[in-house]
C-alpha positions in Angstrom: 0.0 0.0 0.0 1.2 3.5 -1.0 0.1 6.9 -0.2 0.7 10.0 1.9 1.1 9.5 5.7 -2.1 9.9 7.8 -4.6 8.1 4.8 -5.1 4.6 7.1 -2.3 2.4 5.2 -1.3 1.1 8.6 -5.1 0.6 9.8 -6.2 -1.0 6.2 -3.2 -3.3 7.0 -4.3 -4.7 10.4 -8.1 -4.9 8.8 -6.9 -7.1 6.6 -4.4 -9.4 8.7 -7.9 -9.6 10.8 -10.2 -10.9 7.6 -7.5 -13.2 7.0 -6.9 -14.6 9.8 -10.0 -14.2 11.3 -8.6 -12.6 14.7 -9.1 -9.3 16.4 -5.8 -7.1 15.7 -4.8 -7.1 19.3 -4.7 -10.9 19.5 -3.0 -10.8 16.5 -0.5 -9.0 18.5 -0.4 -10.6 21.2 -0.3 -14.3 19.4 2.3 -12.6 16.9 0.6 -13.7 14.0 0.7 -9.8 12.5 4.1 -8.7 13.0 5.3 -4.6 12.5 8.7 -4.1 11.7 9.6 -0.5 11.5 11.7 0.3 8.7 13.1 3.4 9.9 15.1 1.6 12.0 16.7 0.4 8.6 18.0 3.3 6.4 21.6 2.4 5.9 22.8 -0.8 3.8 24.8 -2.3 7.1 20.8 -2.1 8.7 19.6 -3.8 6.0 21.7 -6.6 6.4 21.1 -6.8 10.0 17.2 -7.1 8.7 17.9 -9.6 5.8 20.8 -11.5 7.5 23.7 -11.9 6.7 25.2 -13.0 2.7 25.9 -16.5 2.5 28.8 -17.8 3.9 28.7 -15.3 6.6 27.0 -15.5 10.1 24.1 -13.7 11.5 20.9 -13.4 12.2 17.9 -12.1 11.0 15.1 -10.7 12.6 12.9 -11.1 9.6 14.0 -15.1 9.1 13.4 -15.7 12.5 9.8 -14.2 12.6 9.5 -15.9 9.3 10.6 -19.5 10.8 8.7 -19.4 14.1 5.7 -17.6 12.4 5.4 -19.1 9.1 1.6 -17.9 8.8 2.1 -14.5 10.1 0.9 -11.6 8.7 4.1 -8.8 8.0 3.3 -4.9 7.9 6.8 -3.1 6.9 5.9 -0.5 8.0 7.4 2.9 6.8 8.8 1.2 3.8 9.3 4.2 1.7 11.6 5.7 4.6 13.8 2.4 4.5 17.1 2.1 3.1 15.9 2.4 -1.2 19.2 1.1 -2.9 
């Protein structure tokens, strides 16, 4: 979803983590099964590979494999995208 800030992108996200998953957005929460990962928190290329994890052949984590491995039916807002790290 694109659009100015303040339009609801966040809101129409969480509505529709709750239609698919048939929860209430606060058990979602709570259950992790809608996940918000902030993506100002990732605006240089060394934060983006702490997000994606490391390249092969190299260690480290990543926060997004690991919500993706102990979540696998999660629902994942990035939220702030556009204020990420673009390259």
């Amino acid at each position: 979803l694109a659009g100015p800030s303040g339009v609801g992108k966040t809101e129409l996200a969480h509505r529709i983590g709750s239609a698919i998953l048939g929860k209430a957005t606060d058990v979602m929460q709570h259950e992790r099964s809608f996940i918000t990962f902030d993506m100002t928190a990732y605006t240089g290329a060394e934060s983006v590979q702490s997000f994606t994890g490391s390249p092969p052949g190299y260690e480290g984590k990543s926060p997004m494999k690991e919500v993706l491995m102990q979540h696998p039916n999660a629902v994942i807002l990035l939220d702030e995208f556009e204020k990420g790290y673009c390259k």
